[in-house]
C-alpha positions as CSV (number, residue, x, y, z in Angstrom):
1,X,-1.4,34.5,-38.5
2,X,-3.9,31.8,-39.0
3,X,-2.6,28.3,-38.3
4,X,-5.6,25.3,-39.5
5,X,-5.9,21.9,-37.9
6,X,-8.1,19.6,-39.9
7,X,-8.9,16.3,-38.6
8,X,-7.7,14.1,-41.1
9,X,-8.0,10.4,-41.8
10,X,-4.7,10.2,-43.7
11,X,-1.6,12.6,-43.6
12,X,-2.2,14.7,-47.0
13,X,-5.0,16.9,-48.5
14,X,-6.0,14.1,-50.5
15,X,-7.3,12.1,-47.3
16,X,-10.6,12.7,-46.1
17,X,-11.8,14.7,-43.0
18,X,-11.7,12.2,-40.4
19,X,-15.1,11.5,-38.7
20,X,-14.8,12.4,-35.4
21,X,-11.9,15.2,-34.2
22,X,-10.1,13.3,-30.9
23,X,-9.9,10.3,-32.5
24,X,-8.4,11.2,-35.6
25,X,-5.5,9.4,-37.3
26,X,-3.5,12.5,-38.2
27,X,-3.8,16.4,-37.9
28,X,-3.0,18.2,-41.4
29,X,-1.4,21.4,-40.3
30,X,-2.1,24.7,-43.4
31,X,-1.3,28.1,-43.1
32,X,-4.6,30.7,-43.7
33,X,-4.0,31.0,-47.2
34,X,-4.6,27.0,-47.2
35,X,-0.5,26.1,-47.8
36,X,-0.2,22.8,-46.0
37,X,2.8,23.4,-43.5
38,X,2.9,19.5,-41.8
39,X,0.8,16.4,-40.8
40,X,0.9,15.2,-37.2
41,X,-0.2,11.8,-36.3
42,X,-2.5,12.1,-33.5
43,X,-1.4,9.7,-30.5
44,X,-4.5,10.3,-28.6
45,X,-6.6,7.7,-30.3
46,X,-5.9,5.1,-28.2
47,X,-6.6,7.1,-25.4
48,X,-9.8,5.2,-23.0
49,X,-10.3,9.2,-21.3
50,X,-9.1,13.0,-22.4
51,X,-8.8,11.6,-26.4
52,X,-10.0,15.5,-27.1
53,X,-8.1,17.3,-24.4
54,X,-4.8,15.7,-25.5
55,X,-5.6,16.1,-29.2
56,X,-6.3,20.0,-28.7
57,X,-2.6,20.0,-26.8
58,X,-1.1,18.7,-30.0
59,X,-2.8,21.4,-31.7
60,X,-1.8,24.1,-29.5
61,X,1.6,23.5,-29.6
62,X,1.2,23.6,-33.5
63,X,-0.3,27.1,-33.0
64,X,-3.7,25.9,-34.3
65,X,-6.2,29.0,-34.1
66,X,-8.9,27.0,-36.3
67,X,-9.5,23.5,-36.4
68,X,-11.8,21.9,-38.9
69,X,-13.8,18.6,-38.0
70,X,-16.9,16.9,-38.5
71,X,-18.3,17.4,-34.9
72,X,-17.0,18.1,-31.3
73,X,-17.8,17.5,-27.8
74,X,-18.1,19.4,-25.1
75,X,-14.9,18.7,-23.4
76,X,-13.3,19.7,-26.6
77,X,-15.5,22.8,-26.7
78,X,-14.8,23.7,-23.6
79,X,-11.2,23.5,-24.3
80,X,-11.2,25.3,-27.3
81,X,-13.1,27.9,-25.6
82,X,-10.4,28.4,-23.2
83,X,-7.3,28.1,-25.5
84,X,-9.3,30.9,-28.1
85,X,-9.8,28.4,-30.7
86,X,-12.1,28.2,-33.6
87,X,-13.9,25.6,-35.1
88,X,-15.7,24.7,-38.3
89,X,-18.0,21.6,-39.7
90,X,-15.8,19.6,-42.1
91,X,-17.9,16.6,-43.2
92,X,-18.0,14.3,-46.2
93,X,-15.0,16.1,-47.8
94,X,-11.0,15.4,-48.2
95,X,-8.9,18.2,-46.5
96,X,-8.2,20.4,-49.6
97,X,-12.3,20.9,-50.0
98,X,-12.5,21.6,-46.0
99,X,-9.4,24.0,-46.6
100,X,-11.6,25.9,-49.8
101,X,-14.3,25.6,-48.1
102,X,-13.3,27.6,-45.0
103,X,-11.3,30.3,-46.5
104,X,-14.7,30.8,-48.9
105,X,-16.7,31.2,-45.6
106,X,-18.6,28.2,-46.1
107,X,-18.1,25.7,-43.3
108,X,-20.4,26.4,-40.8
109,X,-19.3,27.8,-36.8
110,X,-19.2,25.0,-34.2
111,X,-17.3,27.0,-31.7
């Protein structure tokens, strides 16, 4: 089963896609056929080192398998790589359009 993270900068698919992934005020949490199952607020922002490596532990324990997000760096890639994670560019758009967009095979690959 696929389990979405979208970086989010509010807690509903309203919000917009947050514009960078470790910093992110909240996680929205949808199912593959783009249900939203629960928002998360992400307590790594405030983090001065590991902002992505803690975020992606949130994620993980939420069973994320593809997370959606403007941009990522490499110690995020590299952590996604490892944990067999997914991820798509979600720019410019509220979480509902990242949601369509992904499930019509429209964001494009980061990692």
């Amino acid at each position: 089963m696929t389990i979405i993270g979208i970086a989010s900068a509010g807690r509903d698919e309203t919000a917009m896609v947050a514009d960078r992934f470790a910093r992110a005020p909240w996680f929205v949490i949808a199912d593959g056929d783009g249900k939203i199952l629960d928002s998360v607020e992400n307590d790594a922002g405030g983090e001065q080192h590991g902002a992505a490596s803690k975020a992606l532990m949130t994620l993980s324990e939420k069973k994320v398998s593809v997370v959606l997000a403007p941009r990522l760096g490499p110690n995020a890639m590299g952590f996604m790589k490892q944990a067999n994670m997914e991820a798509y560019c979600a720019e410019g758009m509220t979480v509902r359009e990242a949601l369509d967009g992904y499930r019509a095979g429209a964001l494009e690959k980061l990692a």
